[in-house]
C-alpha positions, -999 to 999 in steps of 0.1 A, spaced: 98 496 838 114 481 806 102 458 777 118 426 799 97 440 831 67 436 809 79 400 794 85 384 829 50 395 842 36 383 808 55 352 819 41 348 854 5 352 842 8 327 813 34 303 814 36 298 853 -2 306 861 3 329 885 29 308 905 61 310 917 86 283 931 48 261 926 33 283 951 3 304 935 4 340 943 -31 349 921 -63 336 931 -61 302 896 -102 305 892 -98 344 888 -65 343 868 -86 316 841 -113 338 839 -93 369 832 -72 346 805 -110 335 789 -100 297 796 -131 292 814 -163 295 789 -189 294 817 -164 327 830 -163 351 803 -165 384 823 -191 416 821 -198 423 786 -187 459 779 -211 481 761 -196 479 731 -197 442 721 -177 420 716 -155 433 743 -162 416 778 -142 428 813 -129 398 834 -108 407 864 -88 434 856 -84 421 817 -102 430 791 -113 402 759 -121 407 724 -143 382 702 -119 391 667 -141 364 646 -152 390 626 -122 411 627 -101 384 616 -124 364 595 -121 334 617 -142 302 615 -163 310 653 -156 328 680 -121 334 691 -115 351 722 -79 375 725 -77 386 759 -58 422 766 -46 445 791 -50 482 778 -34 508 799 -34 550 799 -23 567 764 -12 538 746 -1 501 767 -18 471 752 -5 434 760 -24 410 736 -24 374 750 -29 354 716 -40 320 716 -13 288 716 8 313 739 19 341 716 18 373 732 18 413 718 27 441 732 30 477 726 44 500 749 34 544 737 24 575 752 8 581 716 -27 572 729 -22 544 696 -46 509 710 -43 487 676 -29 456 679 -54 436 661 -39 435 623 2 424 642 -21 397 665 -39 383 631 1 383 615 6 360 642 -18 333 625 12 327 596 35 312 630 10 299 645 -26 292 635 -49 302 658 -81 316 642 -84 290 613 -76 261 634 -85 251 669 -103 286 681 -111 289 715 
């Protein structure tokens, strides 16, 4: 798999909803839960909070991280010894691709807020 691999998937879960040609491949109530853009669908919290699990993805609260104004939700897929895709609100996405076992992504996800604001303005 390379970094482009990665970018189309990225592509088909965000910008074409799980669709292709129109058709939709993924299950769209499943996919908007695992992409936190249902509130009423936020997922199984995980035991340490504010992390939640929705279908396969997990979600971070980084209001407090981040010093944000309320509760803004960053769903992530984390994967064995060091994969983490951050899907940043307003469609900017992070990833990181290591066998070092490294999982922080949170400080290059809060640089995004200088493209575009996310945490100070209009928070999901």
């Amino acid at each position: 798999m390379q970094r482009s691999d990665l970018a189309k998937i990225v592509n088909f879960l965000m910008r074409d909803r799980g669709r292709i040609n129109g058709e939709a491949l993924l299950d769209e109530a499943m996919l908007s839960g695992a992409l936190q853009n249902n509130p009423d669908n936020r997922g199984l919290p995980a035991p340490d909070l504010p992390f939640r699990y929705n279908n396969g993805f997990w979600a971070w609260d980084i209001q407090r991280f981040g010093g944000c104004s309320r509760s803004t939700i960053i769903p992530f897929m984390s994967g064995f010894g060091g994969l983490a895709v951050a899907f940043v609100p307003y469609g900017t996405v992070y990833f990181y691709v290591s066998d070092g076992y490294q999982f922080r992504w949170a400080d290059a996800v809060m640089a995004t807020e200088a493209i575009e604001p996310f945490c100070t303005a209009g928070a999901q």
